[in-house]
PLY file of the C-alpha trace (Angstrom):
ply
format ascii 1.0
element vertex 160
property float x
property float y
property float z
element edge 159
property int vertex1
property int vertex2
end_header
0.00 0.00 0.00
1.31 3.34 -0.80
0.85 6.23 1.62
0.22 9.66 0.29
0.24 12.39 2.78
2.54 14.57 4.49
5.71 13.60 5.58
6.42 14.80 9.62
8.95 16.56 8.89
7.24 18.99 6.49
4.10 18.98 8.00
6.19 20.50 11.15
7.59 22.99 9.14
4.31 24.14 7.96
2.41 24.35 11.44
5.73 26.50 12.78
5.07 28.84 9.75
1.77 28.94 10.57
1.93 29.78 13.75
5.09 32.51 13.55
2.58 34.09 10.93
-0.32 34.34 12.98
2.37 35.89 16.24
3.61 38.06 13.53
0.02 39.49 12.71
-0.84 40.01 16.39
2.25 41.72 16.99
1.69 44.02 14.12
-2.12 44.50 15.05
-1.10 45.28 18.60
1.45 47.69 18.28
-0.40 49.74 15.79
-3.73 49.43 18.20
-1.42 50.23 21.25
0.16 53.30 19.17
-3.07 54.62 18.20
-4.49 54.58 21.66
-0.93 56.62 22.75
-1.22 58.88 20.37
-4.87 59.23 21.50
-4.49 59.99 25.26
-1.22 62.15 24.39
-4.20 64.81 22.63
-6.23 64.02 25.17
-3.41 65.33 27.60
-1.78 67.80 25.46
-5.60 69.63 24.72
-6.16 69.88 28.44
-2.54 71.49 28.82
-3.45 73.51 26.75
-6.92 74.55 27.96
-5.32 74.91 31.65
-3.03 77.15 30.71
-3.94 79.19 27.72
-5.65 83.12 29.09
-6.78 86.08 27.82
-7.16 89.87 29.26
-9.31 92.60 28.08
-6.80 95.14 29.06
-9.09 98.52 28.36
-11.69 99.28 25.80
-11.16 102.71 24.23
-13.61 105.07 21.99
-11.96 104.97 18.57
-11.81 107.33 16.07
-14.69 106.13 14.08
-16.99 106.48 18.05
-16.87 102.55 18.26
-15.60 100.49 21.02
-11.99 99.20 20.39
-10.30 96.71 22.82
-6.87 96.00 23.92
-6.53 92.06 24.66
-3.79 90.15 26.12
-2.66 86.17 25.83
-1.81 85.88 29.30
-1.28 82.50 28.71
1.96 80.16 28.27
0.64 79.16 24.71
0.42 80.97 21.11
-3.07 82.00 20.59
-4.82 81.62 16.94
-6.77 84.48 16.30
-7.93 83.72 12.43
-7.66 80.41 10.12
-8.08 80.00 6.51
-9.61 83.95 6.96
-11.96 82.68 9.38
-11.94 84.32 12.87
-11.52 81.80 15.46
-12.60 84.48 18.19
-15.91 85.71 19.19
-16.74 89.36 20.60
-20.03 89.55 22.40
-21.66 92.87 23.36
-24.41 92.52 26.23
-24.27 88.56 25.27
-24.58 88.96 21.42
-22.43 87.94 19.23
-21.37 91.04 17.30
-19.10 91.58 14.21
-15.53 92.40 14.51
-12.50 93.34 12.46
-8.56 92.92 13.96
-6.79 96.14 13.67
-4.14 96.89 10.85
-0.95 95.14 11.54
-2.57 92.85 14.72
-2.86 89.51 13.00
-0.01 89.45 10.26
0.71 86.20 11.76
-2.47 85.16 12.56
-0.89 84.36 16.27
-1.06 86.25 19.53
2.30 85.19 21.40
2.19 84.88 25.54
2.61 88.23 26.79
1.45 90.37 23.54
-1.68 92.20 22.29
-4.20 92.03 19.53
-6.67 95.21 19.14
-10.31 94.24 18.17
-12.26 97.18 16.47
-16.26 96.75 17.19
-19.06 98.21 15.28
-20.70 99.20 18.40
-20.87 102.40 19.40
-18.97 103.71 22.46
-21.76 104.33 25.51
-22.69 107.76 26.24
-22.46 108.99 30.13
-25.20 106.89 32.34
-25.16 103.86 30.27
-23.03 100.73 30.06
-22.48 97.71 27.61
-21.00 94.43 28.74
-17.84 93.15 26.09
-17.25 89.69 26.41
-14.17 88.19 24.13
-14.09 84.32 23.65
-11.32 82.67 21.55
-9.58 78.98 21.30
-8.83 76.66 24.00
-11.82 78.26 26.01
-10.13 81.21 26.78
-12.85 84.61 27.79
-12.41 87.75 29.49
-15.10 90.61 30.18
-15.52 94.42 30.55
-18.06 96.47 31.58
-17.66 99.84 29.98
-20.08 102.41 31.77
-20.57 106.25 32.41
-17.15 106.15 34.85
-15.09 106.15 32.28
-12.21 108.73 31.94
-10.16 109.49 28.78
-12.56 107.38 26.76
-11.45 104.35 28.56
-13.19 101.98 29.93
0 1
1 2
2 3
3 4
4 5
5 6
6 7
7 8
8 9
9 10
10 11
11 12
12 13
13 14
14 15
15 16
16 17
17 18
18 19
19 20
20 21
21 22
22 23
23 24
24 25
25 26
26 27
27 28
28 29
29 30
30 31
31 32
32 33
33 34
34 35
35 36
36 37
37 38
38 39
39 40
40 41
41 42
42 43
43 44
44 45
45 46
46 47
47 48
48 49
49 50
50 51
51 52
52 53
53 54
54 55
55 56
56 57
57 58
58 59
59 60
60 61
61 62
62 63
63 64
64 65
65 66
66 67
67 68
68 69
69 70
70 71
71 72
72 73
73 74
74 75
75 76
76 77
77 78
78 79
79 80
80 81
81 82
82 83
83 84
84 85
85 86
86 87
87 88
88 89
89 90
90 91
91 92
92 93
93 94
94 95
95 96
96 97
97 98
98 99
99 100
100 101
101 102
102 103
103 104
104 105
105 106
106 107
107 108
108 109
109 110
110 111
111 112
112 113
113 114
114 115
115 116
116 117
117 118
118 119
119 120
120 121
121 122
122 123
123 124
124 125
125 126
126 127
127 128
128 129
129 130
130 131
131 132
132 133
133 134
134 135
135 136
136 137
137 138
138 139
139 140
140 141
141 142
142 143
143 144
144 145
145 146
146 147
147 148
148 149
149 150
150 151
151 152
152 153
153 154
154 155
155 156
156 157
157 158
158 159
């Protein structure tokens, strides 16, 4: 009788390359899984370093030229700000909890960044209150950041 089949010593063979295969897939699977979910929580962690310590500072609103409310606002933060993207503004005046449009001054967003420590001047539409009445400026911009003003009739020098 003749035997047709696999000989032991190749059948062997093919269940070891079998099974370094199916280790090799795993460990391939794994490590990209295990990189993906690093990556993951490093955003995670990175986002909420940046959220922590990222501010902002209405320093003064002033009456401009034009008898609008202009304001003076600070990154107080330890983080670049972005102010604009792709021409969009990424930051939000409000005026007595409206949203209300804005421009950036000449020259304050060439780089479309606010460094730690320096200013960007917002020019409102709104005009600047007479004596006895007040308006509430509210500035919101990435990473959460928001500071308020109240400009009212105390104002001296057209400050507020």
């Amino acid at each position: 009788m003749t035997r047709k089949g696999i000989t032991p010593l190749v059948g062997t063979a093919l269940l070891v390359l079998i099974a370094i295969s199916a280790v090799t897939s795993a460990a391939v699977f794994l490590r990209d899984t295990t990189q993906n979910v690093k990556d993951s929580v490093n955003d995670r962690i990175s986002q909420q370093e940046r959220q922590e310590n990222s501010g902002i500072d209405i320093e003064y609103a002033y009456n401009n030229s034009a008898g609008n409310v202009s304001l003076v606002v600070r990154n107080t933060g330890r983080y670049s700000l972005s102010v604009e993207e792709d021409n969009s503004k990424l930051w939000n005046l409000y005026v007595d909890g409206k949203p209300t449009a804005f421009r950036y001054a000449e020259g304050s967003t060439t780089q479309k960044l606010v460094d730690p420590g320096e200013s960007v001047t917002i020019q409102s539409r709104v005009n600047f209150p007479d004596a006895g009445e007040f308006i509430d400026l509210s500035v919101s911009g990435t990473y959460g950041v928001e500071s308020t003003i109240i400009c009212d009739e105390t104002v001296r020098d057209g400050q507020c």
